[in-house]
C-alpha positions as CSV (number, residue, x, y, z in Angstrom):
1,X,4.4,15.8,-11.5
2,X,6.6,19.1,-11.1
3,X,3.9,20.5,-8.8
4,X,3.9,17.0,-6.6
5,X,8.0,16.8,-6.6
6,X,7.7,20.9,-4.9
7,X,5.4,20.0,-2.1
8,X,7.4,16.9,-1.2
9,X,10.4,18.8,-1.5
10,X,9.1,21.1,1.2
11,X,8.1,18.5,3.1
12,X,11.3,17.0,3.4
13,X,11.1,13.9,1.3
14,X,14.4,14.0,0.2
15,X,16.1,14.2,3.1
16,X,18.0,10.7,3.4
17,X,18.6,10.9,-0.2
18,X,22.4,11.6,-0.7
19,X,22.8,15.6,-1.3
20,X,24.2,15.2,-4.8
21,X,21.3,13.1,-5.9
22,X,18.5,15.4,-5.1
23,X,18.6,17.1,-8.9
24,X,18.5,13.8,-10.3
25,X,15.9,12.3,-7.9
26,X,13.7,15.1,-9.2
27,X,14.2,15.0,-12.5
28,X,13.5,11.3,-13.0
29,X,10.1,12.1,-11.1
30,X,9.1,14.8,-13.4
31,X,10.2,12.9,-16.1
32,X,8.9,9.5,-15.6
33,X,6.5,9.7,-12.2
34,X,9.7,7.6,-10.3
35,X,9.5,9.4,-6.9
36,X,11.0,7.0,-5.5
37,X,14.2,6.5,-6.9
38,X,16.0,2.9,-7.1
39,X,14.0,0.8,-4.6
40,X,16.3,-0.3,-1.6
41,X,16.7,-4.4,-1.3
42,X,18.1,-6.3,1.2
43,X,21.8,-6.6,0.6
44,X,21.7,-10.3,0.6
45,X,18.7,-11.6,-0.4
46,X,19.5,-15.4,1.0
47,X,19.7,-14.3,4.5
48,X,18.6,-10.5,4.4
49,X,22.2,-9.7,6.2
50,X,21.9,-5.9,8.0
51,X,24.1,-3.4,5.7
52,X,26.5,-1.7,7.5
53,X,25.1,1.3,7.3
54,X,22.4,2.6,5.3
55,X,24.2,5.3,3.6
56,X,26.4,3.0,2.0
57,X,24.2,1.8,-0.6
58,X,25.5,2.5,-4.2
59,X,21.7,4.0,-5.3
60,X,20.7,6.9,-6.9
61,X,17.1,6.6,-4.2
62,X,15.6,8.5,-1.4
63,X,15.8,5.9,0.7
64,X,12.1,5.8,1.3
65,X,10.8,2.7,-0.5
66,X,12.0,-1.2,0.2
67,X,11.2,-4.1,-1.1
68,X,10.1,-6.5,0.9
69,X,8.0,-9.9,-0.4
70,X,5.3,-10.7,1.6
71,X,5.9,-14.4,0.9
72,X,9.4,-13.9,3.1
73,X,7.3,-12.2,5.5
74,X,4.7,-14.9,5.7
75,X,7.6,-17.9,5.8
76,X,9.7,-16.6,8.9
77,X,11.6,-13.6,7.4
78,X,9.5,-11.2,9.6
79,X,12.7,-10.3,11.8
80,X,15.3,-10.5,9.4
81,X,13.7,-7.7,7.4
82,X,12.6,-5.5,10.6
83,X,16.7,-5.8,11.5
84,X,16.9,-4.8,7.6
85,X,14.8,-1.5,8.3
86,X,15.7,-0.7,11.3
87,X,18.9,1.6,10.6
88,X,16.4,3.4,8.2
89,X,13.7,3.6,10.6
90,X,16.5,4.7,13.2
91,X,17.5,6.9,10.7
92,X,14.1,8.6,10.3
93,X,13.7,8.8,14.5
94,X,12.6,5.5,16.0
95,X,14.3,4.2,19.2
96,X,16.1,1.2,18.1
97,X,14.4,-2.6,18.9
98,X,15.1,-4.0,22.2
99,X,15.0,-8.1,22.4
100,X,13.7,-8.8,19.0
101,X,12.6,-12.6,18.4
102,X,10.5,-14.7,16.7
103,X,8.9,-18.0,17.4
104,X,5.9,-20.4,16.6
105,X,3.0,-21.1,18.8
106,X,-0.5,-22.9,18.3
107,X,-1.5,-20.0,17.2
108,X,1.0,-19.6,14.5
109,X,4.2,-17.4,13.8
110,X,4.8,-14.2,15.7
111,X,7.0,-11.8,16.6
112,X,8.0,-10.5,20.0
113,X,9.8,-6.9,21.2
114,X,10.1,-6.4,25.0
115,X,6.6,-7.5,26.5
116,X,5.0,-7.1,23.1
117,X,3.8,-9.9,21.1
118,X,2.4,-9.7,17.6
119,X,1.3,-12.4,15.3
120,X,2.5,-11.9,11.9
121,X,1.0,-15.5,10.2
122,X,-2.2,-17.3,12.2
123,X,-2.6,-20.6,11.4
124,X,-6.3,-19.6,10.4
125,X,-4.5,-17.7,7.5
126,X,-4.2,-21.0,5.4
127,X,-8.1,-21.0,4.9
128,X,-8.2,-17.7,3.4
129,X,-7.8,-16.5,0.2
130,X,-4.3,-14.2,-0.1
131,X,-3.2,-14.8,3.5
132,X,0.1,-12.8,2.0
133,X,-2.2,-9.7,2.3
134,X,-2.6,-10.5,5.7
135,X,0.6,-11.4,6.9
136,X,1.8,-7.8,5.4
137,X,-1.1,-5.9,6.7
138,X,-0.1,-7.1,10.6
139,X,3.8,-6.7,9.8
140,X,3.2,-2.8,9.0
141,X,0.9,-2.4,11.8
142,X,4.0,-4.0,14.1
143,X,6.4,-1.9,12.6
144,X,4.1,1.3,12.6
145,X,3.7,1.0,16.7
146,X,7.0,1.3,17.0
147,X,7.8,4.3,14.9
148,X,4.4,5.7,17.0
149,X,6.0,4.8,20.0
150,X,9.4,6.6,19.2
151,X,7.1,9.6,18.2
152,X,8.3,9.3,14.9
153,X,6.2,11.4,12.1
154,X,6.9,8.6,9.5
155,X,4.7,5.6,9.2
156,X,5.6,2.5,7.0
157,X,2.9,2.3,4.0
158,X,2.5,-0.4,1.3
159,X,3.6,-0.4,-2.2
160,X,2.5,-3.2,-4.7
161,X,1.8,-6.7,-3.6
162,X,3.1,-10.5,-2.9
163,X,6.4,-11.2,-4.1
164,X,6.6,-7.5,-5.1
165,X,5.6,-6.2,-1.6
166,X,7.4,-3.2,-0.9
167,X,7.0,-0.7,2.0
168,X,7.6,3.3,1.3
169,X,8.4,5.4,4.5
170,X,6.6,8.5,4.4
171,X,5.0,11.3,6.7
172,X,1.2,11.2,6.6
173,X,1.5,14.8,4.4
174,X,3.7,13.1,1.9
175,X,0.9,10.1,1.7
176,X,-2.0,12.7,0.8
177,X,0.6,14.8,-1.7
178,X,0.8,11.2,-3.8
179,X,-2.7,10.2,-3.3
180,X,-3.6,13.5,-5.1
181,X,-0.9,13.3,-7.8
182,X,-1.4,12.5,-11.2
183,X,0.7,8.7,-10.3
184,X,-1.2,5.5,-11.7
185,X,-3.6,4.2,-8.6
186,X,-1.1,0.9,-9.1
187,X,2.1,3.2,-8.8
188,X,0.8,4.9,-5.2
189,X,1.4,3.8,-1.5
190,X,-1.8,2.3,0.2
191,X,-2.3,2.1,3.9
192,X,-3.3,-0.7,5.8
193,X,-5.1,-2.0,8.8
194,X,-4.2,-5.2,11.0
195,X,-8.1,-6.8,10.1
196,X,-10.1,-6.8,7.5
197,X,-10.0,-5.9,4.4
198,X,-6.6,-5.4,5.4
199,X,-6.1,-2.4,2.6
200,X,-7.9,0.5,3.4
201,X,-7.1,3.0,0.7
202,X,-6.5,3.1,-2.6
203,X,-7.1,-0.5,-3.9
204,X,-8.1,0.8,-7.4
């Protein structure tokens, strides 16, 4: 892992990590394959309220991975956790979100920014197996267009599943760096895609 902890390093992966946790970031990833540090969760998990700002959280992390729950995601949480992101994803160079909202059709539950509308849950969903898979795969794809759209080099990637849904913010170079570290399959981000199979790599 020493070898994997350099290249991110030069890479800039731990750049939103407080200065005085870097050595200790580091040490825990050589030690124990954490990279990540202390995962990031919303600071009120009833109503996912925004922190004030997103330095002010009391964890030794690198402010790159945040748990989500895809069930919250799938149930009408959608915005409420973009508004929890978005001072990282600010943070990391997106524009902020203009005119966020959220709403209910016949189609099912969606999201809306500007003129853009995304669905997030189809009514469809309830006939497949893991519709939770689904409803995370289009959130990131939402989320990713507007980091694309800010010209942001970080993209949102997945991390775990379901209740344990988290999302890891990292430059394409960092993603390949992990793919080809010694981490557990289980333990490293996975990309997805707004159709079918909805993960596209790893799945192992």
């Amino acid at each position: 892992m020493r070898k994997t902890v350099t290249e991110l390093e030069s890479l800039g992966f731990y750049k939103y990590a407080p200065a005085e946790h870097v050595d200790l970031l580091k040490q825990r990833a050589v030690k124990n394959g954490d990279l990540f540090g202390d995962l990031v969760f919303p600071p009120d998990s009833n109503n996912l309220r925004l922190p004030k700002s997103w330095k002010e959280e009391p964890l030794v992390t690198t402010f790159r991975a945040f748990h989500l729950d895809a069930e919250l995601i799938a149930e009408g949480g959608a915005v409420p956790i973009i508004k929890f992101l978005e001072p990282f994803l600010v943070a990391a160079g997106m524009t902020p979100i203009p005119n966020l909202h959220q709403g209910v059709d016949d189609g099912g539950y969606y999201i809306t920014s500007g003129d853009a509308k995304s669905y997030i849950y189809l009514n469809d969903d309830r006939e497949q197996n893991g519709p939770w898979l689904a409803t995370e795969a289009r959130f990131f794809d939402f989320a990713n267009r507007l980091l694309e759209l800010s010209g942001c080099n970080d993209h949102l990637y997945g991390l775990y599943y379901g209740n344990d849904l988290c999302a890891c913010l990292l430059s394409p170079p960092m993603f390949d760096v992990i793919q080809g570290s010694s981490l557990p399959a289980e333990h490293r981000p996975y990309k997805t895609c707004p159709y079918p199979p909805w993960v596209v790599a790893p799945r192992d």
